[in-house]
C-alpha positions as CSV (number, residue, x, y, z in Angstrom):
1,X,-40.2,-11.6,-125.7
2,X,-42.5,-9.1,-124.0
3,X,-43.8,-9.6,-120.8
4,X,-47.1,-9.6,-122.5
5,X,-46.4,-12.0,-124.9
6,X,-45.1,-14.3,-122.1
7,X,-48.4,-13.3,-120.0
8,X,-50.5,-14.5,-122.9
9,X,-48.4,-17.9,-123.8
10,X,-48.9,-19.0,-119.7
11,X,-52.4,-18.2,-119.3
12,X,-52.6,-20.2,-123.3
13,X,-51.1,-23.1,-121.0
14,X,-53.1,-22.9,-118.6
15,X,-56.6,-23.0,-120.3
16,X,-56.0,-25.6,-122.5
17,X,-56.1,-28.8,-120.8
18,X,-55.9,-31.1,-123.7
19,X,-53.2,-32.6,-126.3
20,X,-53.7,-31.8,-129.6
21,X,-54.6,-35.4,-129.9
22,X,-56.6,-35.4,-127.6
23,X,-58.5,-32.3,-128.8
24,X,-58.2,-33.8,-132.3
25,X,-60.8,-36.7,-131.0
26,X,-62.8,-34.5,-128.9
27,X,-63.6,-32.6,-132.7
28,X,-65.0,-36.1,-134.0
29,X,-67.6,-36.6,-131.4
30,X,-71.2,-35.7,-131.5
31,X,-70.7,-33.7,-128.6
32,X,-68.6,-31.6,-130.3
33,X,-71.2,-31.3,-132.9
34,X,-73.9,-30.3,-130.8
35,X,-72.7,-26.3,-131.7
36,X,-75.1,-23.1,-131.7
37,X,-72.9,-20.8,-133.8
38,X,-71.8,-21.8,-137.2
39,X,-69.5,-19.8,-139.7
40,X,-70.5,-21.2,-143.1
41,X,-70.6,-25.1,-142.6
42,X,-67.7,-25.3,-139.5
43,X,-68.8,-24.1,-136.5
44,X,-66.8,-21.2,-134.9
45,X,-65.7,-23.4,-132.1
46,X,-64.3,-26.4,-134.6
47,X,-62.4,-23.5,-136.3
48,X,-60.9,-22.5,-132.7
49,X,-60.0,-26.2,-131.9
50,X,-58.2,-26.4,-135.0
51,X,-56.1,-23.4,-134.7
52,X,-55.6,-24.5,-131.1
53,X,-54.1,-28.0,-132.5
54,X,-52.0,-25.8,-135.1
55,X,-50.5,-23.8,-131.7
56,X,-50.4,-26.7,-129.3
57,X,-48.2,-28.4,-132.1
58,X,-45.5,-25.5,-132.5
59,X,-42.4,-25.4,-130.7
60,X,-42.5,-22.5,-127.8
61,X,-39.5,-20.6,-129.4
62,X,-42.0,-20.3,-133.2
63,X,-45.1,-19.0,-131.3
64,X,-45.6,-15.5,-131.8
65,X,-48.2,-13.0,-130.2
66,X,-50.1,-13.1,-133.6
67,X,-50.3,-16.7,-133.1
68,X,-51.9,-16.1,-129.7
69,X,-54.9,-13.9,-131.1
70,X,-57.3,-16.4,-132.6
């Protein structure tokens, strides 16, 4: 693996400070809802959150640097 690849994966690590359960639950809130910019009828930032989930699930060895680039 690059070292850029292993760059991006830590500082993945270190910005996401929640499980993908727990980011699962945060989605459901009205909080969550409470969004400016929408992409059809998900906002961009529920579409993030999922594809963070999707990532958060993988095992380290299938994440790619494609993976990274949301």
């Amino acid at each position: 693996m690059s070292k850029d690849a292993k760059a991006a994966i830590a500082e993945f690590q270190e910005v996401i400070n929640m499980t993908p359960k727990e980011l699962k639950s945060w989605l459901q809130t009205e909080e969550s809802q409470a969004v400016e910019q929408k992409k059809e009828e998900e906002s961009i930032g529920h579409q993030s959150g999922r594809k963070i989930i999707e990532i958060l699930q993988k095992k380290k060895i299938d994440i790619r640097m494609t993976t990274l680039l949301i």
